[in-house]
N, C-alpha and C positions, 0 to 999 in steps of 0.2 A: 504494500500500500504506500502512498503518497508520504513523505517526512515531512513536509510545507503545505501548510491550509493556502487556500485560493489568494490570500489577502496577504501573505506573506512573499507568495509569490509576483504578486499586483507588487505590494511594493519596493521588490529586490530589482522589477524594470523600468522601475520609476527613479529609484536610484541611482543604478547603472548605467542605463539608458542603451545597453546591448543584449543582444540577443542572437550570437555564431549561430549558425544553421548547416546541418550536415550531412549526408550517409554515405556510406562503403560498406559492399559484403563484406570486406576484413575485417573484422575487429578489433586485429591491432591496429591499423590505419587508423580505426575508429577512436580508440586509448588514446595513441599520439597525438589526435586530433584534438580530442579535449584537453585533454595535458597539455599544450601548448597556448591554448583558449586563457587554459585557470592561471598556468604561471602568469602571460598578459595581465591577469587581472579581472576575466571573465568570469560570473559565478552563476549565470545561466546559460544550456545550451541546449540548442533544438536538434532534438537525432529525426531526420526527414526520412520515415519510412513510407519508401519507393520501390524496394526490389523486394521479389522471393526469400521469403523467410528472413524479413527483417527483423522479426520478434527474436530469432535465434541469438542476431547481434546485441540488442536492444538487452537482450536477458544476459548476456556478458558485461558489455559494458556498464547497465546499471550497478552491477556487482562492483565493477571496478572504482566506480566513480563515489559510491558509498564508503569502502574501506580505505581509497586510495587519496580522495580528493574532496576532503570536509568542506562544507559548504559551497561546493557546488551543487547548484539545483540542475536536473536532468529532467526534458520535457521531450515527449514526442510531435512531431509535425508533418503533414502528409494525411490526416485520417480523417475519412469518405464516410464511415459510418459508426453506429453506436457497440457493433461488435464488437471492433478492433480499438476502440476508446477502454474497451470495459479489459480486453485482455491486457492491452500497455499498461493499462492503470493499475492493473491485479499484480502486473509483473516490477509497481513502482514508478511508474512515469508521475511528475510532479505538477507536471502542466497538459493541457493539449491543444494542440493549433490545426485549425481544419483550414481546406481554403474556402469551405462557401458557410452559409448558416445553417445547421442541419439540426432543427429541435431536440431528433432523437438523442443528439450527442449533446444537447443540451441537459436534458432529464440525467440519465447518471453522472457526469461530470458534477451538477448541484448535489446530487445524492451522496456523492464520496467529498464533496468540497472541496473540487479538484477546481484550478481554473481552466477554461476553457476560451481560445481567443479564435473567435469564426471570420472569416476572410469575406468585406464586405466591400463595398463597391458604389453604395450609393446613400444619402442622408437615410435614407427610409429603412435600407437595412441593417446599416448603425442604430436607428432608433428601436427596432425589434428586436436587435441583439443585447441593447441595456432592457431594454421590457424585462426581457428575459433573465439579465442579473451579470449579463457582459462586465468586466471591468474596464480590459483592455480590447479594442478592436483591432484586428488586422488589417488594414488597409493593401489587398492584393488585387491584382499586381501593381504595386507601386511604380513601377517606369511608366507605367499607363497612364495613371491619374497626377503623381506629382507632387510637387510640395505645397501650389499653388489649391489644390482641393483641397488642402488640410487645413487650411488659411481659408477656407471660404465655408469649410464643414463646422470649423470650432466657432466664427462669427456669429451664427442663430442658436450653438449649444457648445459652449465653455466649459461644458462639465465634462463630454467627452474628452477618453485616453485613446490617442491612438499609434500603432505600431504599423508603419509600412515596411513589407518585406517585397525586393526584386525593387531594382535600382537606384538602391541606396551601394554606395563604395566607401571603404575606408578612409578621404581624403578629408581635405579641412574645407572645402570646398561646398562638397554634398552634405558633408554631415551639419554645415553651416545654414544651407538652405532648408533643411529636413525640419531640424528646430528650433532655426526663427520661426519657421512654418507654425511652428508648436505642436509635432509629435512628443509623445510621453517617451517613448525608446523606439530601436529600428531593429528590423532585422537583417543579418547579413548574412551573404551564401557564398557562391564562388567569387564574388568579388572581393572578401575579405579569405578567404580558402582556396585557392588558385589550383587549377590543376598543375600550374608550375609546381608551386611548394608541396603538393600533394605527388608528382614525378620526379622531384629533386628531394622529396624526405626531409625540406627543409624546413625542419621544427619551430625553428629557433627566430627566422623570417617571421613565421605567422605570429608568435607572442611578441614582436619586436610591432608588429603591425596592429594586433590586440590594446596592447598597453599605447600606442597613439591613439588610437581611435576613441580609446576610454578619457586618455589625459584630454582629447580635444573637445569631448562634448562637458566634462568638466569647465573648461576654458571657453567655451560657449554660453553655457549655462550660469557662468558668474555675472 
């Protein structure tokens, strides 16, 4: 089960203001992956299951990430329906990130007081996603709508939190526009996770690029 209540987790991305996003069949790729995240200074990440027996990896590295790597919170991202919410969550997932609003994944997620952040797209389905007890929205796909919707979504309702994931980059540039915009945190995928540094093993790159992106929405944020 979950080590972090919904509100714990609400507000560990509210703080941070990141959220790496990730998957590989290996599961050592997977380790090193988050290893590299938490040294950075990462304490939330999204394992994006995407392939064939991603629960197999997912039941490893939770493991890892509990004995290996104290406060990090481990969240799943990628899930379509309320089966595979119920078995990540069974197996310890701390979060869950869909990309569209799916109620049914709404009901057990409330039931375990798991967060749940559903991938919306328009005011109206921000607004049925707090109905519903949303903290955080996902704003997907973010290269689509921009920083400029999140500026024109928070105007009529100031209370919404939102997280856009897909193209946001690790630069002082984007991460600049994202939260003047006024997203609560962002999420990030290959653009902060490269297939370079994921073909070059180079660990030490990704936390070197982790720990900027963290110093810079700090540096923003003052």
């Amino acid at each position: 089960m979950a080590q972090y209540t919904r509100i714990e987790v609400a507000q560990k991305m509210k703080e941070t203001g990141l959220v790496p996003l990730y998957y590989n069949p290996d599961a050592e790729i997977c380790k090193n992956i988050v290893k590299a995240c938490y040294d950075g200074g990462a304490r939330l990440f999204e394992f994006t299951a995407r392939g064939d027996f991603a629960h197999e990896v997912f039941a490893i590295l939770i493991k890892y990430v509990v004995n290996e790597l104290p406060g990090m919170i481990l969240g799943v991202g990628s899930i379509t329906d309320a089966a595979a919410a119920s078995l990540y969550m069974q197996m310890g997932a701390n979060f869950i990130v869909t990309p569209v609003l799916r109620e049914d994944i709404v009901q057990i997620c409330n039931r375990r007081k798991v967060l749940w952040s559903p991938g919306c797209g328009s005011l109206s389905e921000i607004a049925k996603a707090e109905e519903l007890g949303c903290e955080i929205v996902k704003l997907f796909p973010g290269d689509i709508y921009g920083p400029k919707f999140v500026k024109g979504a928070l105007a009529p309702q100031p209370w919404t939190s939102i997280m856009p994931t897909g193209g946001v980059s690790p630069t002082e540039e984007s991460l600049k526009s994202w939260f003047n915009a006024g997203v609560t945190c962002v999420g990030m995928g290959s653009q902060l996770i490269s297939k370079e540094i994921i073909d070059n093993k180079d660990f030490g790159k990704l936390t070197t690029q982790v720990k900027f992106a963290l110093d810079t929405i700090k540096q923003i944020r003052k």
